[in-house]
C-alpha positions as CSV (number, residue, x, y, z in Angstrom):
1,X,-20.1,228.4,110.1
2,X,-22.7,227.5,112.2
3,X,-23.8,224.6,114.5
4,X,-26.8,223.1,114.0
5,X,-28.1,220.7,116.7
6,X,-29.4,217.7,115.4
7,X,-33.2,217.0,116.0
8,X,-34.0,214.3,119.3
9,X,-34.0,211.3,117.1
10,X,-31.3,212.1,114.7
11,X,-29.4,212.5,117.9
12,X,-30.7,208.8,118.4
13,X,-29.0,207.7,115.7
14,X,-26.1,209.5,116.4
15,X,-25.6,207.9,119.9
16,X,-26.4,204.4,118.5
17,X,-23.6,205.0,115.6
18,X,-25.6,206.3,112.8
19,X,-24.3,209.2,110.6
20,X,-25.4,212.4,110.2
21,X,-26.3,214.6,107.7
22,X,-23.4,217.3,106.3
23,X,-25.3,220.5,108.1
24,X,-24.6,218.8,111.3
25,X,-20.6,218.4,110.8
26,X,-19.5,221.6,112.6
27,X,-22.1,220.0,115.8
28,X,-20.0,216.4,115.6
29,X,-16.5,218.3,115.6
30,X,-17.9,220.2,118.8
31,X,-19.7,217.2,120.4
32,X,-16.2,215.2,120.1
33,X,-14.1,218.5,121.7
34,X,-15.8,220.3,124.1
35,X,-15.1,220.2,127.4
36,X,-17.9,218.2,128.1
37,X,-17.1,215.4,125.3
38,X,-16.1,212.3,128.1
39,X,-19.9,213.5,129.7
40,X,-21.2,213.3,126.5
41,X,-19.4,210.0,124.9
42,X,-21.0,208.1,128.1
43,X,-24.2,209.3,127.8
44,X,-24.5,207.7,124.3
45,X,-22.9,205.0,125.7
46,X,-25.9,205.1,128.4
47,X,-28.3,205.1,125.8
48,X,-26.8,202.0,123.7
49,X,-26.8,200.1,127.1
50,X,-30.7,201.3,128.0
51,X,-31.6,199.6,124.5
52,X,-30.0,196.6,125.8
53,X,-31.6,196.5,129.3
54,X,-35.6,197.0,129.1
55,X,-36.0,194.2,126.7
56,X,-33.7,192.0,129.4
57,X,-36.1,193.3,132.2
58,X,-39.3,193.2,130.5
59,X,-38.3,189.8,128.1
60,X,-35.8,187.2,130.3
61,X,-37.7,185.4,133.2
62,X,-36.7,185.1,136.5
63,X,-36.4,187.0,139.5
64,X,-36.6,190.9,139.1
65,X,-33.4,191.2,141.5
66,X,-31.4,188.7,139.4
67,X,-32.2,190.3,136.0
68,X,-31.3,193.9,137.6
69,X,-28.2,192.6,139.1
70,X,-27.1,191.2,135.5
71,X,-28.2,194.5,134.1
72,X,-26.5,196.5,136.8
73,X,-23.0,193.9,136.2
74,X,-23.3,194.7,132.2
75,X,-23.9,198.1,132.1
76,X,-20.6,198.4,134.8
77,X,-18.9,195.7,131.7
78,X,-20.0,197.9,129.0
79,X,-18.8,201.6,131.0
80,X,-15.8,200.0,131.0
81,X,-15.3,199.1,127.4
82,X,-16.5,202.4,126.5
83,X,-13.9,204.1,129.0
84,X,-11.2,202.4,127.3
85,X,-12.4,202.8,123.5
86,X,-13.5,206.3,124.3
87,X,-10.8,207.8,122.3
88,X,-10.9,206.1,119.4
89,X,-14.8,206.1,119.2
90,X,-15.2,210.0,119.5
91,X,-12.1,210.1,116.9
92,X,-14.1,207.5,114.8
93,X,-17.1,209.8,114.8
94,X,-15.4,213.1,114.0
95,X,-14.3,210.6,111.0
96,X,-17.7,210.0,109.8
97,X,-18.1,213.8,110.2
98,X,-15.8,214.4,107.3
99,X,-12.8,215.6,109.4
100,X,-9.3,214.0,108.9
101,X,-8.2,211.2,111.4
102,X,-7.0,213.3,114.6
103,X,-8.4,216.3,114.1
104,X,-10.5,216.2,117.0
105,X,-7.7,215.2,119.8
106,X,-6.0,218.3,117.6
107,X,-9.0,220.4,119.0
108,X,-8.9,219.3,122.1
109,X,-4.9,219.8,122.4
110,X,-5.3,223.2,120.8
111,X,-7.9,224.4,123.4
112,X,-5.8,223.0,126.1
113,X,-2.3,224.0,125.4
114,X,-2.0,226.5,127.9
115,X,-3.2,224.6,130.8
116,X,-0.7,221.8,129.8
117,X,2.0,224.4,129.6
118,X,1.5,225.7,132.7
119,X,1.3,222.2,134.2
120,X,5.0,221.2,132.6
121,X,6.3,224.3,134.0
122,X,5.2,223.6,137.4
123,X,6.3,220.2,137.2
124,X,9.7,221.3,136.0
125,X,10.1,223.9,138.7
126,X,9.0,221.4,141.1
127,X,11.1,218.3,140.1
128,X,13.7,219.6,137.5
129,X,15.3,221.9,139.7
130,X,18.3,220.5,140.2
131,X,18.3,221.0,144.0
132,X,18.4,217.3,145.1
């Protein structure tokens, strides 16, 4: 099966939560396991915090300096939130996608397995030796 990309402002909706359509399923499980899916999980996360910060600039008075300092200290608040929920929020949307809970950190382990296998084995030869 096929990806299909979604459209500029379905992927809007996407990166503000929405759902997607079933043609775009085999796009979400890729856009939540690629090897670019932390890139991508914060640049929805870039969007959601853009929507929050032009009306701040262009509504809240005061100072320009002071309103971009607060925006600057929020978006650094809200990188951090979505570092910490970024797991669980890709998982959530692979979720929505159709897929069973997991399956995307399955993808990811699965495309992975032999870099972490060579990585136990050098950390076993390195610390497991028994020469101490």
């Amino acid at each position: 099966m096929t990806r299909r990309r979604p459209g500029p402002l379905r992927w809007l909706w996407y990166a503000l939560g929405g759902g997607l359509p079933p043609r775009h399923r085999t796009w979400v499980l890729h856009d939540t396991t690629c090897n670019t899916w932390r890139l991508r999980h914060f640049s929805r996360a870039f969007v959601q915090m853009s929507l929050v910060a032009v009306p701040v600039l262009l509504i809240v008075p005061g100072l320009l300096w002071i309103r971009l300092v607060g925006i600057l200290l929020g978006w650094l608040v809200a990188l951090q939130y979505a570092l910490f929920n970024m797991e669980e929020s890709v998982e959530y949307r692979a979720r929505k996608a159709g897929y069973a809970a997991g399956t995307a950190q399955a993808v990811r382990d699965e495309a992975n397995a032999d870099e972490r296998a060579a990585a136990a084995a050098r950390y076993a030869a390195r610390y497991r030796s028994g020469d101490t």
